[in-house]
C-alpha positions in Angstrom: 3.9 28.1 1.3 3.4 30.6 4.1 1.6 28.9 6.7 2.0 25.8 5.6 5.6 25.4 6.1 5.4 22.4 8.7 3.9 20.6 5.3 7.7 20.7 3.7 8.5 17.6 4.5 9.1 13.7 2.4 5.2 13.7 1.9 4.2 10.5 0.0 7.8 10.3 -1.4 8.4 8.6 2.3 7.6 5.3 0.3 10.1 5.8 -2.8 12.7 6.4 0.3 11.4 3.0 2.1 11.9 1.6 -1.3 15.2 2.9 -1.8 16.4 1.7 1.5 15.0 -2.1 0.9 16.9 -1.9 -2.2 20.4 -0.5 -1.1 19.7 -3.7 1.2 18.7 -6.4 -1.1 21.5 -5.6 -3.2 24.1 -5.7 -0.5 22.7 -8.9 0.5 22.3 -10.4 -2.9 26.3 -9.7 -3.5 27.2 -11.4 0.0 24.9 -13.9 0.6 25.2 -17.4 -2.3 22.4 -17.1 -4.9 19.7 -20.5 -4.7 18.7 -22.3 -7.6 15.3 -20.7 -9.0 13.1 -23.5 -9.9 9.2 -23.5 -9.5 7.3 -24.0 -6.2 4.2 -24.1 -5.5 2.2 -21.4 -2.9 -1.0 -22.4 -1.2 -3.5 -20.0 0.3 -3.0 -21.7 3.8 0.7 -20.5 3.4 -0.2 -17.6 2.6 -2.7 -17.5 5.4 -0.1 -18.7 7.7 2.5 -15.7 6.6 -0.5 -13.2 6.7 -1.0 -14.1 10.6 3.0 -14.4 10.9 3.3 -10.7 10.1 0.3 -10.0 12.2 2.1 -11.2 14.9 4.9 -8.9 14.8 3.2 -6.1 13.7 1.6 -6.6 16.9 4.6 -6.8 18.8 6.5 -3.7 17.5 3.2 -1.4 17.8 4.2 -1.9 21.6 7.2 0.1 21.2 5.6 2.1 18.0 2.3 2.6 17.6 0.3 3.9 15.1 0.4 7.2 14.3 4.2 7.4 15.6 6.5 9.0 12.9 10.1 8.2 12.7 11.2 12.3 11.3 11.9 13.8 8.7 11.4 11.1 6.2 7.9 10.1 7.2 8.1 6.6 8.2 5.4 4.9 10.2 7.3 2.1 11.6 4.2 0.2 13.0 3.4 -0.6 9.3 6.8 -1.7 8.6 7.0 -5.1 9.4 4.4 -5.5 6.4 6.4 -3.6 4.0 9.9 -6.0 4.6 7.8 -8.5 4.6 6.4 -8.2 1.0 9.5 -6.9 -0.4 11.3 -10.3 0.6 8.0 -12.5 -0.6 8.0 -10.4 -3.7 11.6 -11.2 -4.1 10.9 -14.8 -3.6 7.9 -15.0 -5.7 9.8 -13.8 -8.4 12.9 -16.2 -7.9 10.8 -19.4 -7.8 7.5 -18.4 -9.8 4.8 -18.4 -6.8 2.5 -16.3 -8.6 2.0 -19.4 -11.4 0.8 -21.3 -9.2 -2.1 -18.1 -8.2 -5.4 -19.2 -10.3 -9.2 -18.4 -10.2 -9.7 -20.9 -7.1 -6.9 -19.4 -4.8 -8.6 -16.2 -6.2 -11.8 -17.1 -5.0 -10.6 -18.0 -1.7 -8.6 -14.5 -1.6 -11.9 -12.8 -1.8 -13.9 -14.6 0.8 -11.4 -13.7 2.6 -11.6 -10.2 2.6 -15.4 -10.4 2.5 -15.7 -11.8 5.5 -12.9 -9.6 6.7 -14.5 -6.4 5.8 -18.0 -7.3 5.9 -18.3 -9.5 9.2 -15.2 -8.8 11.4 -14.8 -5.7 11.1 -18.3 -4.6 11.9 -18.1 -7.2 14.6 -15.1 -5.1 15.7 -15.9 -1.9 15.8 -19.8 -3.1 17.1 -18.2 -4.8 19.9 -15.9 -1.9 20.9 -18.6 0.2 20.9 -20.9 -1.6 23.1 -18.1 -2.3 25.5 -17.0 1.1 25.8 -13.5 1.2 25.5 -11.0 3.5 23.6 -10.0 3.3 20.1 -7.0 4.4 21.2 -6.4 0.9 21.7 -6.0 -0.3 18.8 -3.2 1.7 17.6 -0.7 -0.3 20.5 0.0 -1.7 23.7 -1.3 -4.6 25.7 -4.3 -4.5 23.8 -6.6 -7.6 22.6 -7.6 -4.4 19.8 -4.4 -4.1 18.6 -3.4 -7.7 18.2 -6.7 -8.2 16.5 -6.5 -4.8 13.9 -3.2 -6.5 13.0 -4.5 -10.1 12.2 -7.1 -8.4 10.6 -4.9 -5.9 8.6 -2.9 -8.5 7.2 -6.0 -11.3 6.4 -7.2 -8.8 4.5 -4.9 -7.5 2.5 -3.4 -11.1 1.3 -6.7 -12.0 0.5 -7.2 -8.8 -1.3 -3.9 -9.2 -3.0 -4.4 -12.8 -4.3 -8.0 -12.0 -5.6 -6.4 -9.5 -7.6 -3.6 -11.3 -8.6 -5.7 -14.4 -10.0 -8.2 -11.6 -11.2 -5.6 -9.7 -13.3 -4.0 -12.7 -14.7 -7.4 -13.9 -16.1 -8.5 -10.3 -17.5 -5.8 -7.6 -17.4 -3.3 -9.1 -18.5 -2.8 -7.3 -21.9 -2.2 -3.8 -22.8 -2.8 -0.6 -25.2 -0.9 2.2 -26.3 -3.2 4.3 -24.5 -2.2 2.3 -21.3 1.1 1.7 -21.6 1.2 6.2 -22.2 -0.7 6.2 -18.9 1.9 3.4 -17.4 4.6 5.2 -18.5 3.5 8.7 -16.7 2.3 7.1 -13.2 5.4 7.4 -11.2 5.4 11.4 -12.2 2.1 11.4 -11.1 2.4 10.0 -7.7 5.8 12.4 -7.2 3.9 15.5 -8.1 0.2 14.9 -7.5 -0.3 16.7 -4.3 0.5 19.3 -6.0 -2.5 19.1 -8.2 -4.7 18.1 -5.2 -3.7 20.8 -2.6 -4.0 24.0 -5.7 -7.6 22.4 -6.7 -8.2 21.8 -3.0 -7.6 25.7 -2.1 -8.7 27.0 -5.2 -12.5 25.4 -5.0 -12.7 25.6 -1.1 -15.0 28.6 -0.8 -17.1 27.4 -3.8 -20.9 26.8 -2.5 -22.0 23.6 -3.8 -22.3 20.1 -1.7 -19.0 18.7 -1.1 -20.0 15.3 -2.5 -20.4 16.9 -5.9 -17.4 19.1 -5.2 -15.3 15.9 -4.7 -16.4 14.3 -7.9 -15.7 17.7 -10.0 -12.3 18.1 -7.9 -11.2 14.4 -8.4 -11.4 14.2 -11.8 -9.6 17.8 -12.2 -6.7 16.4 -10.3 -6.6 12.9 -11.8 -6.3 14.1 -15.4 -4.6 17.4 -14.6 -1.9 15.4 -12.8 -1.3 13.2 -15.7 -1.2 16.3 -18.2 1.3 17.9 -15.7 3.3 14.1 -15.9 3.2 14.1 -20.0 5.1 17.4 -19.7 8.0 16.3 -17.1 8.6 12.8 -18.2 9.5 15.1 -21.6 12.6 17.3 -19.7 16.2 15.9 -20.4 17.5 14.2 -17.3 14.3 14.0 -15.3 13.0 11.1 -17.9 15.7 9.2 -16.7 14.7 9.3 -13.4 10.8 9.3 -13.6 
C-alpha cells in the first residue's frame, strides 16, 4: 500500500460500524425502556411526507455545526447525514413493530414516484439553474445560514422517501419471491460490500494505462469487479469462523 497509506482507514465498513452503534443502542433501550403492544397501523404518504421534511429540518440544523464533507475520524462518519440514518433505523424499528409497510400499495407507490420525479426532474434542475444564474457558491449548500442548504436537505429527504416507497410498493407487487440462484447471490452480498474495494481499486490500477475510451473501460471494469467480487465472496463465506460472521 505504499503511497496509499492515508487510504487505511474504516472505508465503507464506516456504515457496518454506524450499524453496530444503533444496535448496541436499540438493545440497551429495548431492555430498559417497557415494550408497546404491536398491533397494525396504518402509514399515509402525507406522514411520511411530514417525517421526510421533519428530518430535513434537522439535517439542516446540524449541517451548521457539521457540514458536509466534515468527517468525524477514524471511523469515517459524516455526521451531517446522520440525522437520516437514526431516523430510519427508529422508523424501520417501528414499521416492523406495528406493520406500516402493509399498509404500502401501488397508489402510495405511485405517489412515491411523482415524488421523486418531480424532485429529480424539476427541483433540482430548478436548483442548480437558479444557483447558477445568481452566481453564488456551491459551497453553500453543504452548511450554514444558507437558503441552499435548508433546501438540499428538504430536497434530500423528499426524494429519498419517495424513492423508498415507490420501491417498496414496487417490490411487494413484483420481487417478492426468490431462486436459488438469488438467494446464492443474497447469501454472498455482505462479503461483497466488505471486500469489494478490493476488487475495484486492483481492476482500477491494473486497467489505468489501457488506451481505450473510459466509457467502454467502465463497462469492461464494472462487470470484472461485480462478478469477480462475488467469486472472491463464494470463497470467504466458505472459511470456518468468518461464515459466521459474513
Amino acid at each position: 500500500l505504499g503511497g496509499y497509506d492515508n487510504w487505511i482507514d474504516f472505508g465503507v465498513l464506516w456504515f457496518v460500524a454506524a450499524l453496530l452503534l444503533f444496535t448496541l443502542i436499540y438493545v440497551a433501550w429495548d431492555v430498559l425502556a417497557r415494550k408497546n403492544d404491536e398491533r397494525v397501523q396504518t402509514i399515509r404518504v402525507g406522514h411520511i411526507i411530514i417525517f421526510a421534511l421533519a428530518i430535513g429540518l434537522v439535517s439542516f440544523l446540524v449541517r451548521l455545526i457539521f457540514p458536509l464533507g466534515w468527517v468525524l475520524k477514524p471511523v469515517g462518519f459524516q455526521l451531517a447525514y446522520f440525522p437520516q440514518y437514526i431516523a430510519l433505523f427508529s422508523a424501520g424499528i417501528l414499521a416492523a413493530r406495528y406493520k406500516w409497510l402493509d399498509s404500502i400499495g401501488d397508489k402510495q407507490g405511485r405517489k412515491g414516484l411523482w415524488l421523486t420525479l418531480l424532485m429529480v426532474v424539476i427541483v433540482f434542475p430548478a436548483l442548480f439553474v437558479g444557483v447558477k444564474v445568481l452566481k453564488l457558491p456551491f459551497d453553500w449548500f453543504n452548511g450554514g445560514w444558507h437558503w441552499q442548504s435548508i433546501v438540499l436537505a428538504f430536497w434530500e429527504q423528499l426524494t429519498g422517501f419517495g424513492i423508498i416507497v415507490a420501491l417498496i410498493a414496487k417490490g411487494k407487487r413484483s420481487w417478492n419471491s426468490s431462486s436459488p440462484f438469488w438467494d446464492s447471490l443474497s447469501r454472498r452480498a455482505f462479503a461483497v460490500y466488505i471486500f469489494h474495494p478490493l476488487l475495484v481499486i486492483s481492476l482500477t490500477l491494473a486497467f489505468f494505462n489501457w488506451p481505450i475510451g473510459p466509457a467502454l473501460k467502465l463497462l469492461i471494469v464494472a462487470q470484472l469487479a461485480v462478478v469477480g467480487s462475488f467469486l472472491l465472496a463464494s470463497v470467504l463465506v466458505l472459511i470456518p469462523g468468518v461464515k459466521r460472521i459474513i
